[in-house]
C-alpha positions as a Markdown table, in Angstrom:
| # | Residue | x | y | z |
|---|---|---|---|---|
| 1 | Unk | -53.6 | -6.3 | 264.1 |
| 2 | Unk | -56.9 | -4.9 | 263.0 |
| 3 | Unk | -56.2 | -1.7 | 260.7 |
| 4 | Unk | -52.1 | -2.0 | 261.6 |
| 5 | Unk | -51.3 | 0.6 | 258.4 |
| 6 | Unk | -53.2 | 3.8 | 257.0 |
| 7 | Unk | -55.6 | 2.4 | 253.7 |
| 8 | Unk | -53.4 | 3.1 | 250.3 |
| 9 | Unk | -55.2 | 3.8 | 247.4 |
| 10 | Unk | -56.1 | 0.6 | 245.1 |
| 11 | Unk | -55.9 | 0.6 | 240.9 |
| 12 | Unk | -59.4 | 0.8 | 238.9 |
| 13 | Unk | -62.0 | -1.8 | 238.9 |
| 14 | Unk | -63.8 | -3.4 | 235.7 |
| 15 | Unk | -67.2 | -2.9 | 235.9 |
| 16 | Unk | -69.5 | -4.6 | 233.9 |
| 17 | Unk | -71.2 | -1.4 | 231.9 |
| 18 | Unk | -74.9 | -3.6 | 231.4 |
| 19 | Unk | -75.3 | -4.6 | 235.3 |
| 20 | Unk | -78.4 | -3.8 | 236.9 |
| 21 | Unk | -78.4 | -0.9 | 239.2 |
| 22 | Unk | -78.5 | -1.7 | 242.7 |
| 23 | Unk | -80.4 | -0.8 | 245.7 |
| 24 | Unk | -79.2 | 2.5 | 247.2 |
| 25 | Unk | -78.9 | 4.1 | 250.8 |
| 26 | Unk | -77.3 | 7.2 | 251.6 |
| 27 | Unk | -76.0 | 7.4 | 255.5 |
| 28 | Unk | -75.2 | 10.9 | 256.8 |
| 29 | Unk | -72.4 | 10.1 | 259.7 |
| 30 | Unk | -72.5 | 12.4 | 262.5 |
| 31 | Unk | -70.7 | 15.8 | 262.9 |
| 32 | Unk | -67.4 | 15.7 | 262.5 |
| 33 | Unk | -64.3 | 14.3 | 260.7 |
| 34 | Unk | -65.2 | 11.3 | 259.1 |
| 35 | Unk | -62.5 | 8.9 | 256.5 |
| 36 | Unk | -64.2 | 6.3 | 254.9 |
| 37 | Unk | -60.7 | 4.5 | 254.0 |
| 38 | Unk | -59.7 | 4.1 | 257.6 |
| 39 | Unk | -63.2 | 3.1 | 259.0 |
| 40 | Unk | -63.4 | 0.0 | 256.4 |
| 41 | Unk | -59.9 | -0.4 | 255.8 |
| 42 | Unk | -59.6 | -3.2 | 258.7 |
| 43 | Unk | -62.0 | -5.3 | 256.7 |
| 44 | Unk | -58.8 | -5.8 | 253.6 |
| 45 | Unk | -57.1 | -9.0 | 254.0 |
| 46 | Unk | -54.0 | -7.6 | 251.8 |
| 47 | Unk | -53.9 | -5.4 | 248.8 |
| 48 | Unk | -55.4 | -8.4 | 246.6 |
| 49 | Unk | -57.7 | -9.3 | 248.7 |
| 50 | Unk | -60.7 | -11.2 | 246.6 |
| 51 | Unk | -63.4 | -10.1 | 248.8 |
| 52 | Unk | -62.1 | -6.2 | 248.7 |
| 53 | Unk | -61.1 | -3.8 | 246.4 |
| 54 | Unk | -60.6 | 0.0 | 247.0 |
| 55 | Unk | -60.1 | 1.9 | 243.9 |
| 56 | Unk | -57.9 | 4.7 | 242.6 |
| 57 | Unk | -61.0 | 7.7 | 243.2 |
| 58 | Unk | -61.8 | 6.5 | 246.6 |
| 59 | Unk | -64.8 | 3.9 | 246.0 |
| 60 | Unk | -64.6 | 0.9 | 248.2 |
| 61 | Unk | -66.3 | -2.3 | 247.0 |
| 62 | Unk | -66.8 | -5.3 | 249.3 |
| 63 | Unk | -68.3 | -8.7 | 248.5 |
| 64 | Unk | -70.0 | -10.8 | 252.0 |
| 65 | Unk | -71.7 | -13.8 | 252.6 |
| 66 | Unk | -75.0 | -12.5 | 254.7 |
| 67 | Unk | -77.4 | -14.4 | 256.6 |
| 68 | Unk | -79.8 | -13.8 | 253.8 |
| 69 | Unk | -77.1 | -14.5 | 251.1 |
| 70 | Unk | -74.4 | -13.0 | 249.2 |
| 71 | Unk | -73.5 | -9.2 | 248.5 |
| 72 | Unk | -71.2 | -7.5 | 246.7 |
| 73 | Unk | -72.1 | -3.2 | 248.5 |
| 74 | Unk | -70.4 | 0.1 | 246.9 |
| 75 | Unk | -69.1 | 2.9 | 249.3 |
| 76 | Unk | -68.3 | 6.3 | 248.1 |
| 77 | Unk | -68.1 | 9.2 | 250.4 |
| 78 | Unk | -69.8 | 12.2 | 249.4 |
| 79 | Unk | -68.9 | 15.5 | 251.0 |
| 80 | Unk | -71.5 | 15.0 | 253.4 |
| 81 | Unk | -72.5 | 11.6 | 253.4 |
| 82 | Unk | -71.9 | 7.9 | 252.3 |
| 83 | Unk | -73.4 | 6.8 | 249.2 |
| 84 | Unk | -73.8 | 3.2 | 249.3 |
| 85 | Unk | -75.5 | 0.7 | 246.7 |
| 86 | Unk | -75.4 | -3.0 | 246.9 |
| 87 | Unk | -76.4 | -6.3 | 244.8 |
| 88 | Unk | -77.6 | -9.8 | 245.8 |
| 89 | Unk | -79.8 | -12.0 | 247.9 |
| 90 | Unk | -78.1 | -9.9 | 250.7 |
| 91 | Unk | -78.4 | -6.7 | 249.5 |
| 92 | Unk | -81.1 | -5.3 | 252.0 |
| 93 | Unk | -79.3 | -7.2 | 255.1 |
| 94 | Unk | -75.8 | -4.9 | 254.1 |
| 95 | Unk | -78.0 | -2.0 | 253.8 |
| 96 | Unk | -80.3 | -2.2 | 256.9 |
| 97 | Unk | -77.0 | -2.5 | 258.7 |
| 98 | Unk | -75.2 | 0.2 | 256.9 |
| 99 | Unk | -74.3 | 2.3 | 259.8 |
| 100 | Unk | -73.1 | -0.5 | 262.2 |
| 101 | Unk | -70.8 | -0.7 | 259.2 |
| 102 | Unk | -69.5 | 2.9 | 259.1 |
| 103 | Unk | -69.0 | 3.4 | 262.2 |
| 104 | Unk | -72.5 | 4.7 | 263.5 |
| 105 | Unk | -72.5 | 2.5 | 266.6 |
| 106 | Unk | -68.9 | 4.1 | 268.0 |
| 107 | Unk | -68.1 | 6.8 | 269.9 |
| 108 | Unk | -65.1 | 8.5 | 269.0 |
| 109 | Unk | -65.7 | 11.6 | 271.6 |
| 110 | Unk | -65.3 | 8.7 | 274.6 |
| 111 | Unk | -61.3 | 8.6 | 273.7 |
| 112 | Unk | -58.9 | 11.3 | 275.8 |
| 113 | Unk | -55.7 | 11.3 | 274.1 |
| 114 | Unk | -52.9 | 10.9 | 276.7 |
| 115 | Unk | -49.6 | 10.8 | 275.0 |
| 116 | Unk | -48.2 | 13.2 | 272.7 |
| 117 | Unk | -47.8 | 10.8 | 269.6 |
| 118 | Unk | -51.4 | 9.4 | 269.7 |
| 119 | Unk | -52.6 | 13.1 | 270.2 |
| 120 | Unk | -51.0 | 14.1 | 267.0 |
| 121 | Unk | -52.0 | 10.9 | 265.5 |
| 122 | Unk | -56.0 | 11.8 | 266.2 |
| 123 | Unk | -54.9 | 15.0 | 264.7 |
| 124 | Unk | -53.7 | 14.4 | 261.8 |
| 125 | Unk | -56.3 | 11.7 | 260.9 |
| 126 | Unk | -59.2 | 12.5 | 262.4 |
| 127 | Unk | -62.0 | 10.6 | 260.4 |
| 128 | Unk | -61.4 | 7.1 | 261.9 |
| 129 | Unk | -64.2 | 5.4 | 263.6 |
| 130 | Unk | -64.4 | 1.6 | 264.5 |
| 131 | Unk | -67.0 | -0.6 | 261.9 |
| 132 | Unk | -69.0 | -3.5 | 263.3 |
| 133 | Unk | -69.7 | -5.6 | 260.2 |
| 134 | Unk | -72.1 | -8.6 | 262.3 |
| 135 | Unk | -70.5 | -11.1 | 260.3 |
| 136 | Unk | -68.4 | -13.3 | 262.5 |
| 137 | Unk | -67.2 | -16.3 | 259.9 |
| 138 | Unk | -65.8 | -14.2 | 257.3 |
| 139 | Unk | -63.2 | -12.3 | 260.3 |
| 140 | Unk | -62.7 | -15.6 | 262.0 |
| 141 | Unk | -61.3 | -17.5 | 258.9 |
| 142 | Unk | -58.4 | -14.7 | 257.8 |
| 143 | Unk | -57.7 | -14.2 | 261.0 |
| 144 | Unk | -57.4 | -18.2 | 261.8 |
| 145 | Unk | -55.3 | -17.8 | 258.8 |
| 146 | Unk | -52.7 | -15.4 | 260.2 |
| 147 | Unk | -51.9 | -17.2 | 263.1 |
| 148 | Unk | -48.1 | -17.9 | 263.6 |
| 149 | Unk | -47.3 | -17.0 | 259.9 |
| 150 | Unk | -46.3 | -14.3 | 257.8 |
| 151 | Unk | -49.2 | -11.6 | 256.6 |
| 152 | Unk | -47.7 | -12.1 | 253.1 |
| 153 | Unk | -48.5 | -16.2 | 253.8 |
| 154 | Unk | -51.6 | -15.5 | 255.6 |
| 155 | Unk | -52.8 | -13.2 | 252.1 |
| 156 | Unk | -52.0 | -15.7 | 250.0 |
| 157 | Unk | -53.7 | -19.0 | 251.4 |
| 158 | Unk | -56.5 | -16.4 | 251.9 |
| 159 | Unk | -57.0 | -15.5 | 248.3 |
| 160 | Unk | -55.8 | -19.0 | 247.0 |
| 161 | Unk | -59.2 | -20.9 | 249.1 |
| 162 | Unk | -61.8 | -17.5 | 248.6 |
| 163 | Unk | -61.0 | -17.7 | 244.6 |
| 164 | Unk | -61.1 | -21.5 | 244.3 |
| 165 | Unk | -63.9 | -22.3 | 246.4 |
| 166 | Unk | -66.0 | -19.1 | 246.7 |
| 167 | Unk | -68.5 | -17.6 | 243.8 |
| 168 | Unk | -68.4 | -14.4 | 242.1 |
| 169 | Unk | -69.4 | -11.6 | 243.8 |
| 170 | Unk | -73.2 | -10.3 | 242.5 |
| 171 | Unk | -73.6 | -7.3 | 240.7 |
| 172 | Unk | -71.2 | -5.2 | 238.2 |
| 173 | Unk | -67.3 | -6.1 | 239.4 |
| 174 | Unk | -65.4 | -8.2 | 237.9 |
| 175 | Unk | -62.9 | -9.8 | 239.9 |
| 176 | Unk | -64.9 | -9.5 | 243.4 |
| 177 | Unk | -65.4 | -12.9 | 245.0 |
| 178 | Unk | -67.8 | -13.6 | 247.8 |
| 179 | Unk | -65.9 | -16.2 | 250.9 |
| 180 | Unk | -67.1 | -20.0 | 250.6 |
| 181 | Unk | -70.1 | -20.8 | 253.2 |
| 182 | Unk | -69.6 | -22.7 | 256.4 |
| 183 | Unk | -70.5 | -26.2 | 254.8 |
| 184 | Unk | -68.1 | -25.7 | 251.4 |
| 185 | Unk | -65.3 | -24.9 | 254.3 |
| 186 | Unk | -65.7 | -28.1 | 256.2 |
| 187 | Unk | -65.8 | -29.6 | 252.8 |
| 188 | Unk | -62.3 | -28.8 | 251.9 |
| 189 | Unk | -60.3 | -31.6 | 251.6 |
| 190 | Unk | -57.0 | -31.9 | 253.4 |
| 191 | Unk | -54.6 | -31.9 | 250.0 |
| 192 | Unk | -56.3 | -28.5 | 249.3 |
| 193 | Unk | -55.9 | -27.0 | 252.4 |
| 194 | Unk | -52.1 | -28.1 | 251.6 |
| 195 | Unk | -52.1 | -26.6 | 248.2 |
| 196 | Unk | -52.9 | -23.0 | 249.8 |
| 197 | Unk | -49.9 | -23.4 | 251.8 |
| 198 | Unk | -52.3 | -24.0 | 255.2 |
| 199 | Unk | -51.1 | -26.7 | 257.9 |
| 200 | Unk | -52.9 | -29.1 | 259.7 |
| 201 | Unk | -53.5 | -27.0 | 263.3 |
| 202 | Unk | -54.9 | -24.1 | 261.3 |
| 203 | Unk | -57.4 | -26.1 | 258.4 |
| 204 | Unk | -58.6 | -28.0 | 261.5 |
| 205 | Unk | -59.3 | -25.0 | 263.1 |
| 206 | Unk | -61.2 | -23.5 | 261.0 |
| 207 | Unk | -63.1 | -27.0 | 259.8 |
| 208 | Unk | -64.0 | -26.9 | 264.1 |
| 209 | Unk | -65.1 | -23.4 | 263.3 |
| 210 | Unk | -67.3 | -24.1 | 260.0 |
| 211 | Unk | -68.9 | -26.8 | 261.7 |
| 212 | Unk | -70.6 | -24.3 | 264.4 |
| 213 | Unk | -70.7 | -21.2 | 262.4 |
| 214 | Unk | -74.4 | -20.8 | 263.2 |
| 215 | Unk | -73.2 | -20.2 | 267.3 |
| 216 | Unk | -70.0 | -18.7 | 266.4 |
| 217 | Unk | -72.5 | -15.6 | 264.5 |
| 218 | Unk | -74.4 | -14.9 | 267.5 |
| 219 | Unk | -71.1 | -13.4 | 269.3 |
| 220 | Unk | -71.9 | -10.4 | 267.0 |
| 221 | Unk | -74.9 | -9.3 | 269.1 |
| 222 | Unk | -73.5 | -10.3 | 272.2 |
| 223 | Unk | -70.8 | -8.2 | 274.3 |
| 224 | Unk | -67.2 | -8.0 | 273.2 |
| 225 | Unk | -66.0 | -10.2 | 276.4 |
| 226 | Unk | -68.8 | -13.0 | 275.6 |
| 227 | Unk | -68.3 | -12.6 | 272.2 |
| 228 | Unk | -64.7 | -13.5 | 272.7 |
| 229 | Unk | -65.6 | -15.7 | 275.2 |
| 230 | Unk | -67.3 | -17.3 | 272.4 |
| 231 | Unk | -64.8 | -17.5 | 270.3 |
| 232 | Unk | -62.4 | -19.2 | 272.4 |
| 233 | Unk | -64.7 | -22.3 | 273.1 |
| 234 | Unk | -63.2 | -23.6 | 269.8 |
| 235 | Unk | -59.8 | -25.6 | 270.2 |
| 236 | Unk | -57.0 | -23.8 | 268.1 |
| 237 | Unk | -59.1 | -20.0 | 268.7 |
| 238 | Unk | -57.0 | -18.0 | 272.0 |
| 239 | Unk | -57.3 | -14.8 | 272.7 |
| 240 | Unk | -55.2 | -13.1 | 269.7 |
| 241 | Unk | -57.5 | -14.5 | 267.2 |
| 242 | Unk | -60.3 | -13.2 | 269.4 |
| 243 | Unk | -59.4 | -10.0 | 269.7 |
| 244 | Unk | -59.0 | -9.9 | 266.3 |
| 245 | Unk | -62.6 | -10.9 | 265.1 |
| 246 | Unk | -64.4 | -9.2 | 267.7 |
| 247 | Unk | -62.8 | -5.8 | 267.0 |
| 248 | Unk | -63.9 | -5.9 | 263.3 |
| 249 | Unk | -67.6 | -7.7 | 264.0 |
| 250 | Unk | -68.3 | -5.8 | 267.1 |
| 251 | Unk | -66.7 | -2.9 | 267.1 |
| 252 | Unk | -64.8 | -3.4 | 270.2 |
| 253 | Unk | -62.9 | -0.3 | 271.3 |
| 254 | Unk | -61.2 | -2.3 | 274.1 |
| 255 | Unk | -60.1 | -5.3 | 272.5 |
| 256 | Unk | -56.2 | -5.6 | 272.7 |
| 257 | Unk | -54.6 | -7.9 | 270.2 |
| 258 | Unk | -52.7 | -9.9 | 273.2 |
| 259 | Unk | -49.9 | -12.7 | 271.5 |
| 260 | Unk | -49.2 | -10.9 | 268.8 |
| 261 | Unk | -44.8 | -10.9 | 267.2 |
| 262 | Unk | -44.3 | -7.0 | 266.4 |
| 263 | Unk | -47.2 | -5.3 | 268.3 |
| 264 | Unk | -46.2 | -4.8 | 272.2 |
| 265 | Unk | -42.8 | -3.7 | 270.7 |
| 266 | Unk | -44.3 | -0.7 | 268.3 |
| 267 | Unk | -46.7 | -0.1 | 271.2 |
| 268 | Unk | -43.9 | -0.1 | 273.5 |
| 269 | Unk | -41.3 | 2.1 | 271.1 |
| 270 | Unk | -43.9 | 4.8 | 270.4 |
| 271 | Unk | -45.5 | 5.5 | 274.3 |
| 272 | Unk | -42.4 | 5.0 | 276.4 |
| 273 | Unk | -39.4 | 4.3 | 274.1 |
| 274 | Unk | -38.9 | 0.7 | 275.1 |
| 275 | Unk | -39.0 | -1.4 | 271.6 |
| 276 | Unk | -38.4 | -4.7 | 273.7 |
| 277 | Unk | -41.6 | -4.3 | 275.1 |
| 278 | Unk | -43.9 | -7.8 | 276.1 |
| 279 | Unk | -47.6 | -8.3 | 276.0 |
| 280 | Unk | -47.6 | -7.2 | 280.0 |
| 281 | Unk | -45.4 | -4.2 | 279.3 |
| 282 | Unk | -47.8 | -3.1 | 276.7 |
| 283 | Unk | -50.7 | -3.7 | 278.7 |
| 284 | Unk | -49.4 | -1.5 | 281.3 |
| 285 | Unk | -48.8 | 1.2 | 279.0 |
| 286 | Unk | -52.0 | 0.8 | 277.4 |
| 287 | Unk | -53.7 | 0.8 | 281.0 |
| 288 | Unk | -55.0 | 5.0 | 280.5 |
| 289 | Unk | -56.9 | 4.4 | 277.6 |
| 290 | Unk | -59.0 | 1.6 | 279.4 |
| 291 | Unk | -62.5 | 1.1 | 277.6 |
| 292 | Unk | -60.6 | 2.7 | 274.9 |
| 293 | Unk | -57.5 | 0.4 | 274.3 |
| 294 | Unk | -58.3 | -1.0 | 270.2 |
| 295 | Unk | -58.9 | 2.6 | 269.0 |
| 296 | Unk | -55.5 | 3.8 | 271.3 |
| 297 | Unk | -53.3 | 0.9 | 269.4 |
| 298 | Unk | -54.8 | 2.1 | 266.0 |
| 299 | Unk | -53.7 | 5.4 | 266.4 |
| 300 | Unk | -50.4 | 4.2 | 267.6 |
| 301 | Unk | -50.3 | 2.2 | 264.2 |
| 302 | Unk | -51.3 | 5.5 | 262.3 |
| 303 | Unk | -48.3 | 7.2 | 263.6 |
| 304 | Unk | -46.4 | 5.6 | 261.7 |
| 305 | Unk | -43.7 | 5.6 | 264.7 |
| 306 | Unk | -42.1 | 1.7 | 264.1 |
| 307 | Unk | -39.3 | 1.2 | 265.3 |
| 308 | Unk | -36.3 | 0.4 | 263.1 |
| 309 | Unk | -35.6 | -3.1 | 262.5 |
| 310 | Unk | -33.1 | -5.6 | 264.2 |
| 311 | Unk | -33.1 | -8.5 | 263.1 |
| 312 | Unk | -34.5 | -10.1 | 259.3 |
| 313 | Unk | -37.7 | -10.3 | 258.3 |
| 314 | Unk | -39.3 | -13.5 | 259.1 |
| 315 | Unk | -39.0 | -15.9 | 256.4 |
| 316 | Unk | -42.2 | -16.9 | 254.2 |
| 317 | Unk | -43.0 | -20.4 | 255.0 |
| 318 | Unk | -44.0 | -22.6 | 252.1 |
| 319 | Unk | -45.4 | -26.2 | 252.6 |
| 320 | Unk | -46.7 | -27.0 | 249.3 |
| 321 | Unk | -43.2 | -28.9 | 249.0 |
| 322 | Unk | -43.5 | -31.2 | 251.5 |
C-alpha cells in the first residue's frame, strides 16, 4: 500500500563537509497546501531504507539509478518553494524531471471528498499530492519484494540486496546507496537471494523482470492501465504488484491496490464500519471516488482510523535456516 502511514521524521545524516556542491533547481508548486513528507514519502521502503533517508529538520535525500546514471537529489521545502540539488551522472535527468517528482503532474482539485473521515482527513493534511518518479525498476523490485510477506521481511531482504550489491550513492551522504542495475540483478546468484531471506517465486520474479527492464521502463510514459498491463506480462507480476508500481511511477490516482491482507478491511472499517470487508466490498465502497480511488485510500490511510486487531500479528518468516 503506496504511502499506507503519515512520513515520521528520520535522525541526522553525515554529510561529507568537502563534497562538491551540486546542481540546483528550485520548483515553485502551485497555490495551495503543499507537504513535501507525504508527496515523497511513498518512495521509503521502511525507516532504513538504503536508497532513502529523511532527516530530523525536514530534508529528504534520495539515491536513483537514472537512464543517464546514478543520483543521489536533496529536497528541502522552503516556504514557498522546493529547493532541490542533486549529484551524479544522473543529476540533470532528476532535475529536468523535478516536478513529475513533486507532484506537478496531479491534480488534487479533481478529488470531491464524499465521506466524513476522508473529508477531515484532506483537512487536516492538506499538502499531499501524488509523485510520478518515471523510474519503473527501482518500484517493481520492493514491491516484488513484499509480495505474500511481512513489510518488516520485505525491508530487510530489500536493504540486505541494495547494500551488498548496489554502489554508494554520489555526492555528500554517507550511508545513501544507489539500487543494483538490471544486469547486477539477473546476476545474483540463487544462495544470495537465500541469504536475504528471498524464496525462489519472488528472486525469479524479479530475475524475469531484470532481464526486460528496458520494456518494463517505458510503462512510465504510457497510461496507468497499459502501464499495468505492462507489468503483468511478466510471470509472478498480478495486479497488486501493479498497482503498486504504477501509483508511484505514474502517478496513478486510480490505481487500487487489489490482493492486498489488511487493506479492504481498513478501507472497509473506516467508510462503512465493516472491518471484514473483501477486495469486492472495498471496491464497491470505493466506487464514488472513481478516477480518484489511490488518492481516496491514501487519505483513508492518513486517518489513521484502523481497526483494532483480532487476531496476532503475522509471524516474520525466515528462510535463511533451511
Amino acid at each position: 500500500m503506496a504511502g499506507r502511514f503519515a512520513p515520521r521524521q528520520g535522525s541526522a545524516l553525515r554529510i561529507r563537509p568537502t563534497a562538491v556542491p551540486g546542481a540546483r533547481r528550485r520548483w515553485t508548486p502551485p497555490e495551495g497546501p503543499y507537504d513535501l513528507g507525504l508527496v515523497v514519502g511513498p518512495l521509503r521502503r521502511g525507516p532504513a531504507d538504503p536508497t532513502f533517508r529523511q532527516t530530523g529538520d525536514g530534508e529528504v535525500w534520495r539515491a536513483s539509478r537514472t537512464p543517464a546514471g546514478p543520483a543521489t537529489i536533496r529536497l528541502v521545502q522552503l516556504a514557498d518553494a522546493v529547493e532541490a540539488e542533486a549529484w551524479g551522472e544522473g543529476a540533470d535527468w532528476l532535475l529536468d524531471r523535478l516536478p513529475r517528482l513533486l507532484g506537478g503532474c496531479d491534480d488534487p482539485a479533481a478529488f470531491v471528498p464524499r465521506h466524513r473521515a476522508v473529508l477531515a482527513a484532506s483537512r487536516r493534511r492538506p499538502g499531499l499530492r501524488l509523485c510520478r518518479t518515471g523510474l519503473v525498476l527501482e518500484a517493481l523490485i520492493p514491491s516484488v519484494l513484499e509480495q505474500k510477506v511481512t513489510t518488516i521481511e520485505a525491508y530487510r531482504s530489500w536493504r540486505t540486496l541494495v547494500r551488498r550489491y548496489g554502489e554508494p550513492a554520489p555526492g555528500p551522504a554517507d550511508g545513501l546507496y544507489v539500487m543494483p542495475a538490471p544486469r547486477t540483478w539477473a546476476r545474483i546468484p540463487s544462495w544470495e537471494w537465500h541469504k536475504a531471506n528471498v524464496e525462489e517465486k519472488r528472486s525469479a520474479t524479479i530475475l524475469r523482470a531484470a532481464r526486460v527492464a528496458g520494456r518494463l521502463e517505458e510503462a512510465a510514459a504510457m497510461d496507468p492501465a497499459a502501464a499495468a498491463a505492462r507489468l503483468q506480462l511478466i510471470t509472478g507480476i498480478g495486479p497488486w504488484t501493479a498497482a503498486e508500481v504504477v501509483q508511484r511511477t505514474n502517478g496513478a490516482a486510480d490505481a487500487v491496490t487489489v490482493g492486498d491482507l489488511h487493506l479492504p478491511g481498513i478501507v472497509g472499517h473506516v467508510l462503512a464500519g465493516e472491518r471484514d470487508a473483501d477486495d469486492a466490498r472495498m471496491l464497491e465502497l470505493l466506487a464514488p471516488y472513481a478516477g480518484q480511488r489511490h488518492r481516496a485510500v491514501r487519505l483513508i490511510l492518513l486517518s489513521g482510523r484502523t481497526p483494532s486487531r483480532r487476531a496476532p500479528r503475522m509471524p516474520v518468516g525466515d528462510i535463511r535456516a533451511w
